[in-house]
C-alpha positions in Angstrom: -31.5 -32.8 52.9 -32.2 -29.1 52.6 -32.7 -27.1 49.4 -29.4 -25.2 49.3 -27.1 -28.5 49.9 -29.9 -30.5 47.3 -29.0 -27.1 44.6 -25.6 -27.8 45.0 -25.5 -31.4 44.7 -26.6 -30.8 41.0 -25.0 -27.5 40.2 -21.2 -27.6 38.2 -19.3 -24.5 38.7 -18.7 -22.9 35.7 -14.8 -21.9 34.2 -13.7 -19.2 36.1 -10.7 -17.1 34.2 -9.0 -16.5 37.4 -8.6 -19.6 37.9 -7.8 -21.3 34.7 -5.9 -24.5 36.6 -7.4 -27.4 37.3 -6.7 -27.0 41.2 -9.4 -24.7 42.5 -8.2 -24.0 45.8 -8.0 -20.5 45.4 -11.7 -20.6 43.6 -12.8 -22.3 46.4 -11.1 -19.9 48.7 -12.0 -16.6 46.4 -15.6 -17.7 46.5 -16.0 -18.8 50.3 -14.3 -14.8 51.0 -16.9 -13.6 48.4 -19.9 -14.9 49.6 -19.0 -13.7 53.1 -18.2 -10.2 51.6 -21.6 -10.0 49.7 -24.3 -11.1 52.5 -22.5 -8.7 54.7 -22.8 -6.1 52.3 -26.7 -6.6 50.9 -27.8 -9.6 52.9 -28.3 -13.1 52.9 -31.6 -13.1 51.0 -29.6 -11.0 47.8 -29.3 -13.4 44.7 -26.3 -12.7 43.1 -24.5 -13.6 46.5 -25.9 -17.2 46.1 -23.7 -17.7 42.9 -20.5 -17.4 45.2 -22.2 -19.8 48.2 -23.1 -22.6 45.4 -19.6 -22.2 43.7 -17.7 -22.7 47.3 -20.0 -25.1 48.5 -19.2 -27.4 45.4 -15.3 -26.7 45.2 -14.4 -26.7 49.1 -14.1 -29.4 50.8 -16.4 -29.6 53.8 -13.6 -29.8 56.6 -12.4 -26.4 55.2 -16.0 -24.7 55.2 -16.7 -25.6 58.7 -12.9 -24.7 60.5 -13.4 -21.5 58.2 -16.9 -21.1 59.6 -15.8 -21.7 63.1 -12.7 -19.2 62.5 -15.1 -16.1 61.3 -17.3 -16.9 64.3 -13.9 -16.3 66.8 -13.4 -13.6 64.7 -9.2 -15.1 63.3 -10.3 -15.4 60.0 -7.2 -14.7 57.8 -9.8 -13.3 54.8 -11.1 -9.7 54.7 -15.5 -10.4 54.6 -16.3 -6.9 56.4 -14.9 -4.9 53.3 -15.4 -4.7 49.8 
């Protein structure tokens, strides 16, 4: 088990006001679109994008993260993570 997935194992996302239902899709969503946006901004190695990897990594579903993943990589991505 690496570090990141062993961090997020423990870690509870926090209440996010944008998202004050208890169905977090969009949170999940909103953060997986985030994180992409931030490491392709200031790079993988800045810390405040790590906030948005641990928060998806714990609300999504991992089905969604890897079709998602394999979607960016083909470049058909419905979310905007080249722009802020």
């Amino acid at each position: 088990m690496s570090e990141n997935t062993q961090e997020a194992a423990l870690h509870t996302v926090g209440f996010d006001a944008r998202f004050p239902n208890q169905n977090q899709t969009k949170h999940c969503w909103q953060s997986y679109v985030d994180y992409h946006k931030c490491i392709n901004l200031k790079g993988e190695d800045f810390a405040p994008c790590k906030v948005f990897w641990k928060t998806y990594s714990s609300l999504c579903p991992v089905d969604w993260i890897e079709k998602w993943d394999e979607q960016r990589e083909k470049g058909i991505f419905a979310g905007d993570v080249d722009h802020a």
